[in-house]
NUTOR-831169 format. One line per field, with one value per residue (C-alpha): residue number from 1; residue in three letters; chain; x, z, y. Coordinates in steps of 0.05 Angstrom, whole numbers, plus 5000, padded with zeros to 4 digits. Layout:
NUTOR-831169
num <- c(NUM / ...);
residuo <- c(Ala / ...);
cadena <- c(A / ...);
X <- c(X / ...);
Z <- c(Z / ...);
Y <- c(Y / ...);
END
This chain:
NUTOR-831169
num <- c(1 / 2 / 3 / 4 / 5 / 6 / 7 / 8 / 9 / 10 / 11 / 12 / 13 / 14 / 15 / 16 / 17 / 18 / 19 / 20 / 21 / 22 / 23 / 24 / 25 / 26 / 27 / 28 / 29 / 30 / 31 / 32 / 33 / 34 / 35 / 36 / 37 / 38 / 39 / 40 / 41 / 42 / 43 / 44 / 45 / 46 / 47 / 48 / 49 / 50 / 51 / 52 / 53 / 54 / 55 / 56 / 57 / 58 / 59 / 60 / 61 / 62 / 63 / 64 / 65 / 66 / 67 / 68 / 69 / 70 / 71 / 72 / 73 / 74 / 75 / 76 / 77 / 78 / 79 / 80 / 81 / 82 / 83 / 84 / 85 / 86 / 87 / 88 / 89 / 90 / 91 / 92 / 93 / 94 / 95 / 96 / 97 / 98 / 99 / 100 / 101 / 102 / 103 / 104 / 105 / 106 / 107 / 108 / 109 / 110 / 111 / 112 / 113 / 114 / 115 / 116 / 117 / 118 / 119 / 120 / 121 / 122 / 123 / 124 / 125 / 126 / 127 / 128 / 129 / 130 / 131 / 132 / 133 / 134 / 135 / 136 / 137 / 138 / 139 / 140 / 141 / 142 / 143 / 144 / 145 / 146 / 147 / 148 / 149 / 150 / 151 / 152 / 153 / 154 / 155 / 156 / 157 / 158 / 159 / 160 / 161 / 162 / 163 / 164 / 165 / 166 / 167 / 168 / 169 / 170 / 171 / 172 / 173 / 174 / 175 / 176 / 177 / 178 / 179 / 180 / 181 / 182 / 183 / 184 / 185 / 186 / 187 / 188 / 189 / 190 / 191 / 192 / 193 / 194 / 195 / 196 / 197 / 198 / 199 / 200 / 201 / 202 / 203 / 204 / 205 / 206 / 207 / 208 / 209 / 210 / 211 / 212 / 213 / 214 / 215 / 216 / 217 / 218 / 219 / 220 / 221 / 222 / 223 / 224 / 225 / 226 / 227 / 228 / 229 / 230 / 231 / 232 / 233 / 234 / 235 / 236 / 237 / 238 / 239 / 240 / 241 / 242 / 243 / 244 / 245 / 246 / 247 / 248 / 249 / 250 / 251 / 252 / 253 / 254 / 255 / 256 / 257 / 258 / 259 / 260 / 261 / 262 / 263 / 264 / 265 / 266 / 267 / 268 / 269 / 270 / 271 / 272 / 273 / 274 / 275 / 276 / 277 / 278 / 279 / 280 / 281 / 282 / 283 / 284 / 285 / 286 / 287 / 288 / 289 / 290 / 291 / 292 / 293 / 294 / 295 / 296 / 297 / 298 / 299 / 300 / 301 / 302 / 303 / 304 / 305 / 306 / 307 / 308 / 309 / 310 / 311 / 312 / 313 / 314 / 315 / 316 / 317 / 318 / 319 / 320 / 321 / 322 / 323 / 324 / 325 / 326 / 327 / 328 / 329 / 330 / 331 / 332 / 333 / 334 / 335 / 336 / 337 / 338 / 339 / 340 / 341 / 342 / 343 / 344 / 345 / 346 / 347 / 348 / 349 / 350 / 351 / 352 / 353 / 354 / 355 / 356 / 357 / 358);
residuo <- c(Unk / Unk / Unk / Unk / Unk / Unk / Unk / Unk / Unk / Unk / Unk / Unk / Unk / Unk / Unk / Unk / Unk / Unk / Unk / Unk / Unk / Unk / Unk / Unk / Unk / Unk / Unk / Unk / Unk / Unk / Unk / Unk / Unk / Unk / Unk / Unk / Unk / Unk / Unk / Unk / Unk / Unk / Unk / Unk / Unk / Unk / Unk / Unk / Unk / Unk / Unk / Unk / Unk / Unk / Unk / Unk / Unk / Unk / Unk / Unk / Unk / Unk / Unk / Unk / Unk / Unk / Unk / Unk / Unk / Unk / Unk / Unk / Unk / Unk / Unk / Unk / Unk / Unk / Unk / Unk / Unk / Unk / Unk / Unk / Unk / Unk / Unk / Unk / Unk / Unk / Unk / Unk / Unk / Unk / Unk / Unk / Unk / Unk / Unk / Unk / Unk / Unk / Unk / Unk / Unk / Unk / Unk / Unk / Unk / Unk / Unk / Unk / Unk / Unk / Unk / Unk / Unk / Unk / Unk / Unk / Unk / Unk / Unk / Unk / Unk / Unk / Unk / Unk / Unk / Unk / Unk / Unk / Unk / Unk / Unk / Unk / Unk / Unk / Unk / Unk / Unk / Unk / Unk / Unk / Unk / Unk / Unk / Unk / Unk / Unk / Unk / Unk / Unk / Unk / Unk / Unk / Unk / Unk / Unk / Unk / Unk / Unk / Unk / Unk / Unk / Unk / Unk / Unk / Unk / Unk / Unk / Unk / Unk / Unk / Unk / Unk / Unk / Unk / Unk / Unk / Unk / Unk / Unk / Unk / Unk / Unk / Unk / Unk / Unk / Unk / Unk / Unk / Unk / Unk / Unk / Unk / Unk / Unk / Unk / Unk / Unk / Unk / Unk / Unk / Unk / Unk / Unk / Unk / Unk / Unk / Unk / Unk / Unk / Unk / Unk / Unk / Unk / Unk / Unk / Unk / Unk / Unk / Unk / Unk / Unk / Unk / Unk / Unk / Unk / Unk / Unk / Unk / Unk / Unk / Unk / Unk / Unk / Unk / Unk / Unk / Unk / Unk / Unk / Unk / Unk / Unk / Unk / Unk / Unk / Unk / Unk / Unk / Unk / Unk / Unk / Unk / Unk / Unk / Unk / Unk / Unk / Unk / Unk / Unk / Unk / Unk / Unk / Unk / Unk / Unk / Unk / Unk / Unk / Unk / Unk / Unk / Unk / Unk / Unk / Unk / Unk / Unk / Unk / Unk / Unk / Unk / Unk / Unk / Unk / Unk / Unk / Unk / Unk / Unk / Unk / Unk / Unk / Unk / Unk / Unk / Unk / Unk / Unk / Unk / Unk / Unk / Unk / Unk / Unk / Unk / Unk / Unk / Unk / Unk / Unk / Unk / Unk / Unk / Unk / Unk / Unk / Unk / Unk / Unk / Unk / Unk / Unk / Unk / Unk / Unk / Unk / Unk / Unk / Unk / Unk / Unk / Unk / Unk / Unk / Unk / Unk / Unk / Unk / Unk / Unk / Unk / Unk / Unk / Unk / Unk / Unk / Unk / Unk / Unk / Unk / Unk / Unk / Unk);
cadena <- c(A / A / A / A / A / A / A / A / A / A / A / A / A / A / A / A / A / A / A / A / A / A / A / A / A / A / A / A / A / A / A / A / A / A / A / A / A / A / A / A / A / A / A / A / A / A / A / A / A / A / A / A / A / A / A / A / A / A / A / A / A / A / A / A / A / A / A / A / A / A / A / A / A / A / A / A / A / A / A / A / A / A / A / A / A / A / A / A / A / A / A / A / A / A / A / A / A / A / A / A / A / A / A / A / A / A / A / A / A / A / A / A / A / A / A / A / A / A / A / A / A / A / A / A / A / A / A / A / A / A / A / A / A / A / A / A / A / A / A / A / A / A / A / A / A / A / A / A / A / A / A / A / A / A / A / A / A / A / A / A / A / A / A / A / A / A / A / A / A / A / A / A / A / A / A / A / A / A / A / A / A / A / A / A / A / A / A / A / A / A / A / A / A / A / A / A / A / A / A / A / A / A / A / A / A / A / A / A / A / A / A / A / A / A / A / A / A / A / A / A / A / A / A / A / A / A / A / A / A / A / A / A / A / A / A / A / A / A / A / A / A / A / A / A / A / A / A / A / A / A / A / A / A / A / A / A / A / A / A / A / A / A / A / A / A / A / A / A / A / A / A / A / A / A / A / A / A / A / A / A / A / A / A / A / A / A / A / A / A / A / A / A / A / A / A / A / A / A / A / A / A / A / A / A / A / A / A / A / A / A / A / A / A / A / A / A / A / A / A / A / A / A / A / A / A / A / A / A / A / A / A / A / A / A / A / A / A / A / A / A / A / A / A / A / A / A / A / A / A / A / A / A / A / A / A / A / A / A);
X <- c(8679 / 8623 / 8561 / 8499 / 8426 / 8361 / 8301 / 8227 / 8186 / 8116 / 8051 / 8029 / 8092 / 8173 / 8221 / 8295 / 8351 / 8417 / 8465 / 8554 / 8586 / 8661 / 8693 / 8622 / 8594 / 8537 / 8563 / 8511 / 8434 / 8383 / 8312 / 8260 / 8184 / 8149 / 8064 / 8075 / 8003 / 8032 / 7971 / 7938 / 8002 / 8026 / 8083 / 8123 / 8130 / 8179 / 8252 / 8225 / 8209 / 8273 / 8310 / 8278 / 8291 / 8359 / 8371 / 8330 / 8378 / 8445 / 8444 / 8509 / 8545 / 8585 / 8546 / 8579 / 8519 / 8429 / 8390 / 8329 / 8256 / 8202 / 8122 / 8095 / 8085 / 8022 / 7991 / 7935 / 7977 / 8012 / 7979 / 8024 / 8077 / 8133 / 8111 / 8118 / 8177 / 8218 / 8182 / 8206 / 8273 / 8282 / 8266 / 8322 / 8373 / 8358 / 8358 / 8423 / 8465 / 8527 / 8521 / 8516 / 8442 / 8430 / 8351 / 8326 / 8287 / 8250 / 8301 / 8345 / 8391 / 8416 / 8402 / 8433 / 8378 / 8390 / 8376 / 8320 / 8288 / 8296 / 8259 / 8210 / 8164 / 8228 / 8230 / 8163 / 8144 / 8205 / 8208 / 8183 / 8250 / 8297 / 8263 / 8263 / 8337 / 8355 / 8313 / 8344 / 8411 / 8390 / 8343 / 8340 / 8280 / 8225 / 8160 / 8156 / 8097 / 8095 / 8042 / 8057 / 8000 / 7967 / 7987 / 8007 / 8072 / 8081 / 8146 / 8181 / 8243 / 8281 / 8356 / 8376 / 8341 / 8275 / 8237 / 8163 / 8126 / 8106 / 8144 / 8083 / 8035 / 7983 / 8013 / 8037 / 7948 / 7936 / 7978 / 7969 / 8031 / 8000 / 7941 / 7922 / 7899 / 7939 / 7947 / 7922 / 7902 / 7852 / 7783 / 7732 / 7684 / 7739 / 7747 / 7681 / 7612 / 7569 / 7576 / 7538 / 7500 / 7458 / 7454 / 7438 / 7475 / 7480 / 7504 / 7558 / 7561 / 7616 / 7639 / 7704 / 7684 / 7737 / 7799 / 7843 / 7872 / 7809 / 7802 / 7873 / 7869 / 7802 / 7828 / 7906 / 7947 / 7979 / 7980 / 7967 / 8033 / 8032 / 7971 / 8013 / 7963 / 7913 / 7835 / 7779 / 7757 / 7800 / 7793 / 7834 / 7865 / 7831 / 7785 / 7729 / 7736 / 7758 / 7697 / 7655 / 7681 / 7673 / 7604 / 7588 / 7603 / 7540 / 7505 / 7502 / 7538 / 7563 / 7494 / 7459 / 7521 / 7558 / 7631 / 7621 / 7588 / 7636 / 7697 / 7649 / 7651 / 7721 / 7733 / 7695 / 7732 / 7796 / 7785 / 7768 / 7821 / 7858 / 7821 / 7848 / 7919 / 7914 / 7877 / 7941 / 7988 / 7947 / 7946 / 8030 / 8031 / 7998 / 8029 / 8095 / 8102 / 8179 / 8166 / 8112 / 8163 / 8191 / 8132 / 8179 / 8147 / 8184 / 8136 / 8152 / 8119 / 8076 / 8025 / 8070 / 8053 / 7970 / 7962 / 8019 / 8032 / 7965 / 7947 / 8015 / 7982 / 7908 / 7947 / 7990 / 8056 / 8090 / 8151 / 8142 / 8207 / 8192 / 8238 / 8244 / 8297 / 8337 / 8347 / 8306 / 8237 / 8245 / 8282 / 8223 / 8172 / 8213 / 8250 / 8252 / 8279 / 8333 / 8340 / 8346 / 8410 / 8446 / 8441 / 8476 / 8533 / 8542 / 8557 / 8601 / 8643 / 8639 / 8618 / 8553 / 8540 / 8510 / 8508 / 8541 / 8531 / 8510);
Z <- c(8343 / 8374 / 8403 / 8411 / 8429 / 8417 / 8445 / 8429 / 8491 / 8478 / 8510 / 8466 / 8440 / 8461 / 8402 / 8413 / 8361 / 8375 / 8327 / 8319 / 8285 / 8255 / 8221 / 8204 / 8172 / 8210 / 8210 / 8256 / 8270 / 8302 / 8324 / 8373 / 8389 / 8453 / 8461 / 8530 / 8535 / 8590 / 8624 / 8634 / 8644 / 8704 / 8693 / 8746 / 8700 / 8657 / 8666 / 8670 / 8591 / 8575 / 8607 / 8561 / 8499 / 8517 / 8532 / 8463 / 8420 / 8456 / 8510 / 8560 / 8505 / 8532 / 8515 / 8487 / 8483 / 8496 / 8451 / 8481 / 8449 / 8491 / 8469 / 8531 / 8569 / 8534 / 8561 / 8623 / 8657 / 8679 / 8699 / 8664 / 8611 / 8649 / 8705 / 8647 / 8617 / 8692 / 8700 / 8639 / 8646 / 8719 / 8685 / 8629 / 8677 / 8717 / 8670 / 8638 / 8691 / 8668 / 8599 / 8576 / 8556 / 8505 / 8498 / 8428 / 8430 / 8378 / 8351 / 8328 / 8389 / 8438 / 8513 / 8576 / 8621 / 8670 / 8616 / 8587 / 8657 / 8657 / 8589 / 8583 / 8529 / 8484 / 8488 / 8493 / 8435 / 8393 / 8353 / 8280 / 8293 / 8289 / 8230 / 8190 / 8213 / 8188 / 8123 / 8110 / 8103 / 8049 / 8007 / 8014 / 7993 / 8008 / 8050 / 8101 / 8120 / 8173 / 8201 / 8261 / 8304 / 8329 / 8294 / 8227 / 8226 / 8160 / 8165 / 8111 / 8096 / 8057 / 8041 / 8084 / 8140 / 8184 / 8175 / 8215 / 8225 / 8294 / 8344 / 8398 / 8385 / 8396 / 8337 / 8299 / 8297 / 8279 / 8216 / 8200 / 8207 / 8265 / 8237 / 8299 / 8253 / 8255 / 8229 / 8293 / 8344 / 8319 / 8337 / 8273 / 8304 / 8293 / 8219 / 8193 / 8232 / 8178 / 8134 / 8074 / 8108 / 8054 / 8015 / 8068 / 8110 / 8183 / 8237 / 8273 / 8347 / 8388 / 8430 / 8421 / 8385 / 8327 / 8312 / 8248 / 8266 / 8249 / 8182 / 8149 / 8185 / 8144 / 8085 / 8087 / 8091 / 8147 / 8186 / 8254 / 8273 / 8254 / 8297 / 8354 / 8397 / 8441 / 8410 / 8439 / 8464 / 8493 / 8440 / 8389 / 8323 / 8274 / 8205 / 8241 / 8309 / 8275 / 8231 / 8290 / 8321 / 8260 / 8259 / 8319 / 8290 / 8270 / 8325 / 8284 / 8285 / 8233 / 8242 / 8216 / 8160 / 8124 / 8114 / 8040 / 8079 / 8134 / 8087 / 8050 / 8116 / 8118 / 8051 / 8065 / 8136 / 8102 / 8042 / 8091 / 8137 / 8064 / 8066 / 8125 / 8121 / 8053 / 8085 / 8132 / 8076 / 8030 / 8081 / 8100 / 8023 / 8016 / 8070 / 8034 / 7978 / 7962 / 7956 / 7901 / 7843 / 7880 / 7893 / 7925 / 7992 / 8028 / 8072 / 8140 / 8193 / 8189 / 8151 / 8098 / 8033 / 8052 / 8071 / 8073 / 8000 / 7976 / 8015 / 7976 / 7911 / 7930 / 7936 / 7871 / 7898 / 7827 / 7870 / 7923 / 7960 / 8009 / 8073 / 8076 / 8013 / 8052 / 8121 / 8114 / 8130 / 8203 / 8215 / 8177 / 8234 / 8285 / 8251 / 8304 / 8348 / 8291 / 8272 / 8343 / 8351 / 8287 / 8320 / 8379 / 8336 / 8294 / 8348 / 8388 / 8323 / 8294 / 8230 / 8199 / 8213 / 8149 / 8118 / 8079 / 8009 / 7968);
Y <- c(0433 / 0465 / 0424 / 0467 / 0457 / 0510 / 0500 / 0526 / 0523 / 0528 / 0521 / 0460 / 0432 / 0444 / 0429 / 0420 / 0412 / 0387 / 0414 / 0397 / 0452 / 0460 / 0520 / 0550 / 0477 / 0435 / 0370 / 0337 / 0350 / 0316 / 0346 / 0329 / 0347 / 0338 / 0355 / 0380 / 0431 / 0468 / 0489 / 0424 / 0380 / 0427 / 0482 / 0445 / 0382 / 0427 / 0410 / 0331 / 0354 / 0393 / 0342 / 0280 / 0323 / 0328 / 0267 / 0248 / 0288 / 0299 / 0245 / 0263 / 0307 / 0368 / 0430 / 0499 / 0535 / 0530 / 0577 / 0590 / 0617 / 0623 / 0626 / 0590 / 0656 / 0665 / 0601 / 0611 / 0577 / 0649 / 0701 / 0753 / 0745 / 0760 / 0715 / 0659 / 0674 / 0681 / 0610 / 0579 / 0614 / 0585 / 0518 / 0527 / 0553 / 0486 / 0435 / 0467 / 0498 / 0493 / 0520 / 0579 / 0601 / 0658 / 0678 / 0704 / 0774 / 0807 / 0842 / 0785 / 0793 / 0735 / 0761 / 0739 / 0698 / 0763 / 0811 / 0775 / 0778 / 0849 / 0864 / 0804 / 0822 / 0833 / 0749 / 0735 / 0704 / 0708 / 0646 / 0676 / 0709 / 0655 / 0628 / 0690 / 0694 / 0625 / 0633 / 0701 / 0662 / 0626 / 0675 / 0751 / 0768 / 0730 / 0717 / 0652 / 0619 / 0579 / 0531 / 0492 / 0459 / 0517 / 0586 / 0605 / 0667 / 0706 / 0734 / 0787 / 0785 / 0842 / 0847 / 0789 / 0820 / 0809 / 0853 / 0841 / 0903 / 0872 / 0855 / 0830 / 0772 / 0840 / 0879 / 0816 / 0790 / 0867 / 0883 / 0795 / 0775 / 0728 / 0681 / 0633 / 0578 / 0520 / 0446 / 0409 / 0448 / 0507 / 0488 / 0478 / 0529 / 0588 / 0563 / 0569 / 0598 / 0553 / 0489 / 0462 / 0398 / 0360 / 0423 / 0476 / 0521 / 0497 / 0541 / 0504 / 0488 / 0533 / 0481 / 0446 / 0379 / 0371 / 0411 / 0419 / 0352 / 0312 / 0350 / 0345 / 0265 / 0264 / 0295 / 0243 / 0311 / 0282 / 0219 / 0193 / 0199 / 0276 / 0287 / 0295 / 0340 / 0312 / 0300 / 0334 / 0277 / 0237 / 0185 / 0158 / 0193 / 0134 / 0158 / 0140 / 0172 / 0234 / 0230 / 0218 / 0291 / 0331 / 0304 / 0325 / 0401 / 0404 / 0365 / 0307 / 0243 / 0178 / 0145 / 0210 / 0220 / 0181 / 0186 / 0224 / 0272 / 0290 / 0291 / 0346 / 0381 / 0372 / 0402 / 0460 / 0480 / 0454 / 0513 / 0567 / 0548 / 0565 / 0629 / 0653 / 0645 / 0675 / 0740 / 0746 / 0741 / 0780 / 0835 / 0838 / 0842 / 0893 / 0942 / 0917 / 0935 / 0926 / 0851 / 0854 / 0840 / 0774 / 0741 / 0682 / 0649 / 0598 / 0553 / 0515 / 0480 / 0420 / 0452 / 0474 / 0441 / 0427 / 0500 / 0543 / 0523 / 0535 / 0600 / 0628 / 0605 / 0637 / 0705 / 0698 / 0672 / 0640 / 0612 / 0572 / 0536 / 0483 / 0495 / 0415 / 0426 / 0470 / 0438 / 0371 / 0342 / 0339 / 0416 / 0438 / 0418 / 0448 / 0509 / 0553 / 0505 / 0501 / 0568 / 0589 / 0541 / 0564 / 0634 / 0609 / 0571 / 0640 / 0673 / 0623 / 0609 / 0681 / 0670 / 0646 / 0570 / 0534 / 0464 / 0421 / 0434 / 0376);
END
């Protein structure tokens, strides 16, 4: 019986799943989510996090094993990436000091926390990979899209293999395999530049007034409960207080429109938001051409039926598998947090960790 946890630190949100394992069969899962925006909340509040998702999921159990992906190291928080990932990596060897850690890279290996010190770009940013890994066990062929709060990864895989052309968040926003549009957290004004207002184009403001959150609150694709990141302003996550932001887009506000016209608004971000995801897509499938004939997406992430779901449509994507059937509703919000800690079971247990079968 093996008893492992993975962890996705990010800037905005850490993810943990606690996972029990026997003979190559999950037995036992249980996931966790914590908005933690790492640059505002202080870097030194860390461990106090790891430690309350541990205690959320695994309580005092005896860990065999921490997976560990890191994307925090992009946050301002750091000055350099390497400077965050030794940060978050003292943190993790804190929190967990008697278990042994193992540290995803880009290249679908498990590091030591020494080694991954050594080579710190190689782990920077690695979480796509343990989703792409975990999906890959499932379906060979096949291209994942997944939205989480902030960014949306398109990830190929090929013969039960990952097979990203990037390996940095650089190269990975070049070739569109990186899309930083995101359920919650992308701010209106780097959807859309202009917006139908009583029939006329309006420029929109730059400033951060609403984010994705307000529109998919506006539009019921998810609930308050889902809109886990913080508003722009401070105030609540109701209809109207979202309303009230989006407004405010276009320097208006809900005593110059009424709500029919600010769920307009929303429609129109909400379809180029749609737009842009299906650009990145669109341009991975074109460089690949080997997955043409499949035409099978899997989508992830909290964003995965209200966006990922229809961006694989708007590019011609006939089968569409929703990642919630595979490992459940939760897992799917937190995959690489998941995906991460089935890598670390494989290896402990030498053979590949799945579920049950139903």
């Amino acid at each position: 019986m093996l008893r492992v946890l993975g962890l996705d630190i990010g800037g905005a949100n850490t993810k943990v799943t606690y996972i029990k394992t026997n003979n190559g069969t999950v037995n036992e899962q249980r996931t966790a989510l914590e908005y933690f925006p790492i640059w505002k909340d202080r870097k030194e509040k860390l461990p106090q996090i790891l430690e309350k998702l541990k205690q959320n999921v695994a309580d005092s159990t005896t860990l065999d094993g921490v997976g560990v992906t890191i994307t925090a190291e992009l946050s301002d928080a750091y000055m350099t990436k390497k400077e965050g990932i030794n940060h978050v990596l003292d943190c993790v060897t804190k929190v967990f000091a008697d278990v042994p850690i193992f540290v995803l890279d880009v290249n679908t290996k498990m590091l030591t926390v020494k080694d991954s010190r050594m080579e710190p770009l190689k782990v920077a940013s690695a979480n796509w990979v343990a989703t792409g890994w975990m999906i890959s066990q499932f379906i060979k062929n096949c291209i994942i899209v997944d939205v989480g709060s902030t960014t949306t990864s398109i990830i190929l895989v090929i013969n039960g293999k990952v097979a990203a052309t990037g390996k940095t968040d650089l190269e990975k926003l070049q070739n569109g395999e990186l899309v930083y549009s995101g359920s919650l957290r992308t701010n209106v004004a780097a959807i859309v530049d202009a917006i139908p207002v009583k029939g006329k184009m309006t420029w929109v403001s730059s400033e951060l007034f609403a984010q994705s959150g307000d529109v998919h609150l506006l539009l019921n694709h998810i609930r308050q409960k889902d809109y886990t990141a913080e508003t722009c302003d401070g105030r609540g996550k109701t209809r109207k207080e979202a309303a009230a932001r989006l407004a405010r887009v276009v320097c208006a506000d809900t005593d110059m429109l009424n709500e029919q016209e600010i769920v307009a608004i929303a429609k129109f971000v909400y379809e180029r938001q749609i737009e842009q995801i299906a650009a990145g897509l669109k341009q991975v499938c074109e460089k690949k051409q080997s997955i043409q004939g499949e035409k099978m997406a899997v989508v992830t992430g909290l964003g995965r039926n209200f966006l990922a779901r229809k961006a694989a449509e708007k590019v011609g994507f006939n089968q569409i598998i929703d990642m919630e059937e595979l490992i459940g509703a939760e897992a799917a919000i937190v995959s690489p947090s998941v995906g991460v800690a089935l890598m670390v079971a494989t290896g402990l247990e030498g053979k590949t960790v799945k579920w049950k079968q139903s």
